[in-house]
C-alpha positions in Angstrom: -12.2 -9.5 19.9 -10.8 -6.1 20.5 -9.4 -6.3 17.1 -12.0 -7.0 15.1 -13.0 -3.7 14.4 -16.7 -4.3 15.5 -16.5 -1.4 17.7 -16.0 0.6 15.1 -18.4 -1.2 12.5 -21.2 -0.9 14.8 -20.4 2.9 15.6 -20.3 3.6 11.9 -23.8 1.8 11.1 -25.6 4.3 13.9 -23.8 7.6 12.3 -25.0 6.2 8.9 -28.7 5.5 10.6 -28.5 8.6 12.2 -27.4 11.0 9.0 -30.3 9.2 6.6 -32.9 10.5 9.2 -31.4 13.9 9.3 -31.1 14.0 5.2 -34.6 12.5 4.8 -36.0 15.1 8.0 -34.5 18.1 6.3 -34.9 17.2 2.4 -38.4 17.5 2.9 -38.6 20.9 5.1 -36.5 22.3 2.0 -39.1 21.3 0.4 -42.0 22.6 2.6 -41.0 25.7 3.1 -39.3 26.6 -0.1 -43.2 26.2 -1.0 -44.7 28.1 1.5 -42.1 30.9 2.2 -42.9 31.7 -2.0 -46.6 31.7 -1.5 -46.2 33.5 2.0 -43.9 36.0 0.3 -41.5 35.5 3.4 -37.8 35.6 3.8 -37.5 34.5 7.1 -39.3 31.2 5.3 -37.1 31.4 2.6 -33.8 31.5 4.4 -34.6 29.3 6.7 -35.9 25.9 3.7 -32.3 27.3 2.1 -30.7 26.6 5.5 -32.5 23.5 5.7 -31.6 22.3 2.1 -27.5 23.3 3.2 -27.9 20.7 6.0 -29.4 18.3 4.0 -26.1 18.3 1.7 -24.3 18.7 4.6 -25.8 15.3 5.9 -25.1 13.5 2.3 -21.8 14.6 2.3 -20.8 13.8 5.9 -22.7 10.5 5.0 -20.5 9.6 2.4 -17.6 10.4 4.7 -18.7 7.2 7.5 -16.1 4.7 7.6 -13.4 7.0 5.6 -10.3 8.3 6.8 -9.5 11.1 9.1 -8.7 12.8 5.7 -12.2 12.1 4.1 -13.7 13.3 7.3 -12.3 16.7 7.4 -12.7 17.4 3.7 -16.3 16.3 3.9 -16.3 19.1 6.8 -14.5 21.6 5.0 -17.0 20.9 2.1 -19.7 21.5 4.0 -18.3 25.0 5.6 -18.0 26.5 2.3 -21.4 25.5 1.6 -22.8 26.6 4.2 -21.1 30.0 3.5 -21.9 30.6 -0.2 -25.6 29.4 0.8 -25.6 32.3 3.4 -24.4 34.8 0.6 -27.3 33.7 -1.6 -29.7 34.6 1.0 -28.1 38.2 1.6 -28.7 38.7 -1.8 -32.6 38.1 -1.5 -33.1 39.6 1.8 -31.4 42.7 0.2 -33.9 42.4 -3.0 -36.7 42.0 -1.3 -35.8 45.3 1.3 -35.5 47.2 -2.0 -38.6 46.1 -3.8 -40.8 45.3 -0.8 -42.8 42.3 0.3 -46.2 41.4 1.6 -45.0 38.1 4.3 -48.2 36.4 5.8 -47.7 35.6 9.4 -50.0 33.0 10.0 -47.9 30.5 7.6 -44.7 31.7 9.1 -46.1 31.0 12.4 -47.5 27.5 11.5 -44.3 26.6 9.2 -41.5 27.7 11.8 -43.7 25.5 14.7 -43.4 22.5 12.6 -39.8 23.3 11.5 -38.9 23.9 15.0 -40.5 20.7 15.9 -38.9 18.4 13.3 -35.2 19.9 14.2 -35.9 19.4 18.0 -36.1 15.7 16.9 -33.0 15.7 14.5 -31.2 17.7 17.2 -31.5 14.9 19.9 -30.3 12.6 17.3 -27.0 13.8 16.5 -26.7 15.1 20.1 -25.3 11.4 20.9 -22.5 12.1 18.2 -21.7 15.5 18.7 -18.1 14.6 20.6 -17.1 12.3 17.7 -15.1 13.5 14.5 -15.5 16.2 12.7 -17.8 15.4 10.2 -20.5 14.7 12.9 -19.5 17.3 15.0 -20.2 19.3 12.2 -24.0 17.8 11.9 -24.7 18.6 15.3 -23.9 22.2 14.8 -25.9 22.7 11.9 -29.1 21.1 13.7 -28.8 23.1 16.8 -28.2 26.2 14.5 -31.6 25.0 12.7 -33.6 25.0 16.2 -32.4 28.7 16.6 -33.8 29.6 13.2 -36.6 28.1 13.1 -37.7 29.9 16.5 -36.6 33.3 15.2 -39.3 32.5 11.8 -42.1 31.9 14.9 -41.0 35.3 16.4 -40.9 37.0 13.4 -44.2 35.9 12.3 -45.6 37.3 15.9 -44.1 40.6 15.3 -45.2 40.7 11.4 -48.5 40.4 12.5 -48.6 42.7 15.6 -47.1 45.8 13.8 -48.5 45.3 10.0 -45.0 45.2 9.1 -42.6 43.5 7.0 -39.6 44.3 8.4 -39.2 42.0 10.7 -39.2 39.5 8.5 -36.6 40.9 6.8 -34.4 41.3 9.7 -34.9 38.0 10.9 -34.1 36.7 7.4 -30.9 38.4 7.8 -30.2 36.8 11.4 -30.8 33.7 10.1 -28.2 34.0 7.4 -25.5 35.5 9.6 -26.2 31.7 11.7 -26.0 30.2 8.6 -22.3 32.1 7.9 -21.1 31.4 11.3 -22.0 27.9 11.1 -20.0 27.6 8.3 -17.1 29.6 9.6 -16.9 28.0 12.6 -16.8 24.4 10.8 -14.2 25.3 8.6 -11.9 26.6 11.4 -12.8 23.0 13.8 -11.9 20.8 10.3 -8.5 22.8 9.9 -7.7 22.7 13.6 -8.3 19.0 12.8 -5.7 18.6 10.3 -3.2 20.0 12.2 -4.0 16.8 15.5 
């Protein structure tokens, strides 16, 4: 019974469960706030759906890495790193656009937006928290949702500030926070999938 790999089967079936959740969770708070950070005129907003739309392809690539070899796993990982990092450059780039030609971010939706962000990643957080000692692919998950919690109370915070000094900086600073997460996120699963290959 040992032998028939059911173990195995059964753990691969909740990882799969697990990862459509997360894709599905954070496909559609890409979408959400893509929308509203444009009509809020926020990067905080902004950076925060890109983050959200890096995880999700972070989730469909470390879904189609379930079952696969140890190989599969880490290149899934690595493929997810690099992501993660040219994502994070993307965002620079705005953040840096909108310093030099201004911007007008409205609070109240960053407010209301992060909460619900925040709320959604809580949720995917605790899921992948049961797989967050097993390979690399899903150790790699569970950093990218805790990193999502972080950001999404730094667009809350930022909204407060926005609104109690009139100004937009903060907004922007927190933007740029939320893609130096993003960068480390991706630096540190780049250097835990090539520590792998070398076990």
């Amino acid at each position: 019974m040992a032998d028939c790999g059911c173990e195995m089967k059964a753990r691969n079936a909740a990882e799969r469960k697990t990862l459509r959740l997360l894709l599905a969770v954070n496909a559609m708070m890409f979408v959400l706030e893509m929308i509203t950070g444009l009509l809020a005129h926020s990067t905080a907003l902004l950076a925060d759906s890109l983050d959200m739309l890096a995880d999700a392809t972070v989730y469909g690539i470390s879904l189609a890495a379930v079952g696969g070899t140890k190989g599969s796993k880490i290149r899934a990982a690595l493929m997810s790193g690099v992501f993660q990092i040219t994502l994070a450059v993307l965002v620079l780039v705005d953040v840096v656009r909108r310093f030099v030609w201004g911007s007008d971010p409205e609070p109240f939706w960053m407010m209301g937006i992060g909460a619900i962000a925040f709320l959604a990643n809580v949720c995917c957080l605790f899921l992948i928290s049961k797989h967050r000692q097993g390979d690399v692919h899903m150790r790699a998950s569970w950093i990218f949702s805790r990193n999502d919690v972080i950001a999404n109370l730094g667009v809350i915070v930022a909204g407060v500030l926005v609104l109690l000094f009139h100004s937009r900086l903060p907004d922007l600073i927190m933007g740029l926070l939320i893609t130096g997460l993003v960068l480390r996120g991706g630096i540190d699963i780049i250097r835990d999938a090539k520590a792998e290959q070398h076990v």
